[in-house]
C-alpha positions in Angstrom: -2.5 -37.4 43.7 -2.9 -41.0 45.3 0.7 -42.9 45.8 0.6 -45.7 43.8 2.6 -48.4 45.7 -0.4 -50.8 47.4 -0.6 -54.1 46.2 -2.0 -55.1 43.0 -5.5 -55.3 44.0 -5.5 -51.7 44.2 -3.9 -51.1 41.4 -7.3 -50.1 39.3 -8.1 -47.7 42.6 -4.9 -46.0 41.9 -5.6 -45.7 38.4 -8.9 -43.8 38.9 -7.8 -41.6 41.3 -4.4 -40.4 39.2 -7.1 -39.7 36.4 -9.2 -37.9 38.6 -6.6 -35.7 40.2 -4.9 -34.4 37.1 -8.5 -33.5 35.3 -9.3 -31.5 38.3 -5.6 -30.1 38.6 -5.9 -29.3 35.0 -9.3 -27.4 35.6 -7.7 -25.3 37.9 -5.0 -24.4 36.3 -4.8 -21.2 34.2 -5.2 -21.2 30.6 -4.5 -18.5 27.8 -7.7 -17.2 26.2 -8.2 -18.8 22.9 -7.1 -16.2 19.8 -10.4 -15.7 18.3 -10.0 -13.5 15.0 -13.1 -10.8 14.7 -15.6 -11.5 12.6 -13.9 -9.6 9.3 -10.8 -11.9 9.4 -12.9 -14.8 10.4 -14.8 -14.8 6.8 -11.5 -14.0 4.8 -9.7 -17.1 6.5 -13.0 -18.6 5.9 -12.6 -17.7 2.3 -9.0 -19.1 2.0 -7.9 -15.5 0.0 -7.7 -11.8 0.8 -9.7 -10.0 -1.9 -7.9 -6.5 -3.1 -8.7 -4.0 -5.5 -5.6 -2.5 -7.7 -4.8 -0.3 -10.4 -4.0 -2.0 -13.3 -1.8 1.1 -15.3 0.6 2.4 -13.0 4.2 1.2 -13.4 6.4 0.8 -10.9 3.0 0.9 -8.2 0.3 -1.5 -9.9 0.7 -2.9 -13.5 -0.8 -5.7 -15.1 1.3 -6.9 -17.9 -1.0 -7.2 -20.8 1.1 -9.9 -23.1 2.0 -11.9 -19.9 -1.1 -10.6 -17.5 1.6 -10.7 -14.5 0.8 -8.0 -12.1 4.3 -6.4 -10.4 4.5 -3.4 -8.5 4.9 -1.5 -5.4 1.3 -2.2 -4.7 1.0 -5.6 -5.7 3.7 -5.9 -3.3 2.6 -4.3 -0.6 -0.9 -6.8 -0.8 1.4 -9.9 -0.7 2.2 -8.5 2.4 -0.6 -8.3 3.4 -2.1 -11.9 2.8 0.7 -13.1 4.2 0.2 -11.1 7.1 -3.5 -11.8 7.8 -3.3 -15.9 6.3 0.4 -17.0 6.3 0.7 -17.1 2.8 1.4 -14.1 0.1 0.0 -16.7 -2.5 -3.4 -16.7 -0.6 -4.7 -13.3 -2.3 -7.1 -12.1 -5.1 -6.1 -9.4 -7.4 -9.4 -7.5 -8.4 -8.7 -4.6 -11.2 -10.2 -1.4 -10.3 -10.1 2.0 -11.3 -10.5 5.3 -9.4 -14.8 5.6 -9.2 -14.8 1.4 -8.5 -12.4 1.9 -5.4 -15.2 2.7 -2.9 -18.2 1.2 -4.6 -16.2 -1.9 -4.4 -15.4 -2.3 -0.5 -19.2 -1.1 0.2 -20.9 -3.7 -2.0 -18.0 -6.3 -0.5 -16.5 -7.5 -4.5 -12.8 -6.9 -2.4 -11.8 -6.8 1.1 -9.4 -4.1 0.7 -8.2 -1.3 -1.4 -4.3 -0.6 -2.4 -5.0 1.6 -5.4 -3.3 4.8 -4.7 -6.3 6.0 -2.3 -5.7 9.6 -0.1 -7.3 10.1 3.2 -10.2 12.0 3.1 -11.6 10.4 -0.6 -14.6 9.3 0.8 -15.9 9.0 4.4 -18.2 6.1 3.6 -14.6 4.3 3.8 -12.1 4.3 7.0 -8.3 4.1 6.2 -5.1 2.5 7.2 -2.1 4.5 8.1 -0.1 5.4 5.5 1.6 3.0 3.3 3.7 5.1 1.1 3.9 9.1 0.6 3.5 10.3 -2.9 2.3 14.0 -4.1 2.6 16.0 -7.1 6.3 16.4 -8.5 8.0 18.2 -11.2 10.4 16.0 -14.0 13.1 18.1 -15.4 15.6 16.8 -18.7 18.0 15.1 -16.8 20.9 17.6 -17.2 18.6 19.9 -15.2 18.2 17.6 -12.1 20.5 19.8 -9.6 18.0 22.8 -10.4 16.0 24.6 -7.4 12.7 25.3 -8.1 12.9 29.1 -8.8 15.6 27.9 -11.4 13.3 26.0 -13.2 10.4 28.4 -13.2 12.3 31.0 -15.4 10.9 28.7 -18.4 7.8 27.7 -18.8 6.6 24.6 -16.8 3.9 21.7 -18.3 0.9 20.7 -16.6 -2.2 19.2 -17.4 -5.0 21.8 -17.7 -7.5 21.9 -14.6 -5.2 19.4 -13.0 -4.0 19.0 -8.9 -0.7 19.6 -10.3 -1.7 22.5 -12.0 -3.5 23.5 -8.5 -0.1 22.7 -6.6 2.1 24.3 -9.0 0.4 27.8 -8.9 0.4 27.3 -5.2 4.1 26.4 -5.2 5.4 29.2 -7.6 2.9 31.7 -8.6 4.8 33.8 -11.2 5.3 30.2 -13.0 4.5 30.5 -17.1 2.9 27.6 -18.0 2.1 25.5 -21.2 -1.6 23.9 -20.9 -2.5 20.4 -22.2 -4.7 18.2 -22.1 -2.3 14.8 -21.3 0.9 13.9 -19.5 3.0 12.8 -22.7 2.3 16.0 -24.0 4.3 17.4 -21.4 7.0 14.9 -22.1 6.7 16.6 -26.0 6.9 19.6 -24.6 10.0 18.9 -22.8 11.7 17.5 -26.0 10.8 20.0 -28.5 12.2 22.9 -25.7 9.3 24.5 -25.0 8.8 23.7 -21.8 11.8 23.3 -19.2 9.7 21.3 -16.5 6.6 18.9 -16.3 4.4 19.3 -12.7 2.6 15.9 -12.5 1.0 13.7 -10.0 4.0 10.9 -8.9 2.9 7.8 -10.6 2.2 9.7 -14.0 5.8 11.4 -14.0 7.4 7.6 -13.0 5.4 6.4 -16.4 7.1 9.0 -18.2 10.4 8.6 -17.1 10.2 5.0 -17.6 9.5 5.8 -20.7 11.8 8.7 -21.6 15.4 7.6 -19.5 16.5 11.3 -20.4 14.5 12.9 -17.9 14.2 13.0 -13.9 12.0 13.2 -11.1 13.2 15.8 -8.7 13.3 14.7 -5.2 10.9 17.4 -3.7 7.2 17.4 -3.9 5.4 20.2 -4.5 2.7 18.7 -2.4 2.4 15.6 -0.5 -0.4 12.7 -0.7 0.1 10.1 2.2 -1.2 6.8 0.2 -3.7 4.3 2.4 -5.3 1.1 2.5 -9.3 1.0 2.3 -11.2 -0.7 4.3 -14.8 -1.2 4.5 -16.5 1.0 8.0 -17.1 -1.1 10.7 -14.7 -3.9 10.2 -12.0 -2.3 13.1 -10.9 -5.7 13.1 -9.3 -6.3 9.5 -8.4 -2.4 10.3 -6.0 -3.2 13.3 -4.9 -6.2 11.4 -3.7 -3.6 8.2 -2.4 -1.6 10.5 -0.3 -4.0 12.2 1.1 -5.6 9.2 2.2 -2.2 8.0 4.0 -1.0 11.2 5.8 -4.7 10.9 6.9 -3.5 7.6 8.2 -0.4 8.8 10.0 -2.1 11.2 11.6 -4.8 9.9 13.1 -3.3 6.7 10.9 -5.2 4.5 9.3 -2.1 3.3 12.4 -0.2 2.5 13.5 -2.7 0.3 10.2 -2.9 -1.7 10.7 0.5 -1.9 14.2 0.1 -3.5 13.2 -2.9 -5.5 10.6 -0.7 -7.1 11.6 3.0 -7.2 15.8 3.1 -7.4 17.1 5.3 -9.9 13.8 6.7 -10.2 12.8 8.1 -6.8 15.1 9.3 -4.0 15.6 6.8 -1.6 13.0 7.3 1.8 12.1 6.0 4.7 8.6 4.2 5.3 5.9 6.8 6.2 4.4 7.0 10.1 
């Protein structure tokens, strides 16, 4: 860099050099690589909102209150997080209802960017999936007085499930010699339990929190009969908004933020756990 002490009539010399050596100093100096988001999370932040597709009639995991048409939930949640992961704001997000046979139709055609709607790996392979976000299964709900019962214990009576059901599936699977009353819906179970003639319901996890909501007298126990990691959906070939998922969820794991969602949600219903790997 020129010294700048000649006499005045240098002083526009000086000037012009001093400009010239600090461009090419800056030139040659090292620079971090721009972040350049892939082309996935480039059109969302385009957008200005994350587009997911929820359940609308699970309690406790995805609910849309009908009189108020508030969504709460585990879920709902869980895609603040998200949004605020992937734009910096939980408020930047698009809830789009969906039910089961929308899920993958939905991310193929593009109407969401994502999918937290109670989705298992292995649904669909036209779909890849996150890691998992939260571990639910098929459980059994006992009256509450029988909540310290083993398994075995509760099989000597008769045991509810849904006919051709998963839970059916998992409770012959689980105890064979089980007698079982056949229905054809959950809150028949929840009858059944009442009226005596049935001393346990086998159910998939979101039905049996429904039904203890709704019926404080009974219990979930805390051991699945079978267990169904929960992931995000993502539309193939967008390894980009993937990795992004991915991260946000190891974050959660990691800085307590998903245990507390998970208490927020499921105490007094569901044992307390830790986050899923």
């Amino acid at each position: 860099m020129p010294h700048c002490s000649a006499p005045l009539a240098r002083l526009a010399w000086c000037l012009v050099g001093t400009l010239i050596a600090c461009a090419i100093a800056a030139c040659s100096a090292p620079s971090a690589p721009p972040s350049i988001p892939g082309a996935s999370i480039a059109e969302i932040r385009a957008r200005g909102v994350l587009r997911v597709g929820l359940r609308q009639d699970l309690p406790r995991f995805a609910y849309l209150e009908p009189m108020t048409n508030r969504w709460d939930g585990f879920e709902v949640a869980l895609a603040r997080e998200l949004a605020a992961a992937l734009l910096g704001s939980a408020d930047q997000l698009e809830l789009v209802r969906v039910t089961d046979t929308q899920r993958v139709p939905y991310l193929r055609d593009g109407s969401v960017d994502i999918v937290v709607a109670q989705l298992t790996r292995g649904t669909s392979a036209e779909i890849a999936t996150s890691s998992p976000y939260f571990v639910s299964g098929i459980g059994v709900l006992v009256p509450r007085e029988r909540s310290g019962a083993s398994l075995q214990e509760l099989t000597a009576s008769p045991v509810c499930a849904v006919k051709r059901s998963a839970a059916l599936d998992a409770l012959r699977t689980a105890a064979p010699s089980a007698d079982t009353v056949l229905v054809d819906a959950p809150t028949e179970c929840l009858l059944a339990l009442g009226a005596g003639r049935a001393g346990a319901m086998a159910g998939d996890l979101p039905s049996l929190v429904r039904l203890a909501l709704e019926d404080p007298s009974t219990a979930i126990l805390p051991t699945l009969l079978r267990e169904q990691p929960l992931v995000v959906g993502i539309p193939l070939g967008q390894s980009d908004l993937l990795d992004a998922v991915n991260l946000a969820l190891a974050a959660l794991r990691q800085n307590g933020r998903w245990t507390a969602l998970h208490r927020q949600y499921f105490e007094g219903l569901l044992p307390a756990a830790q986050p899923p790997t």
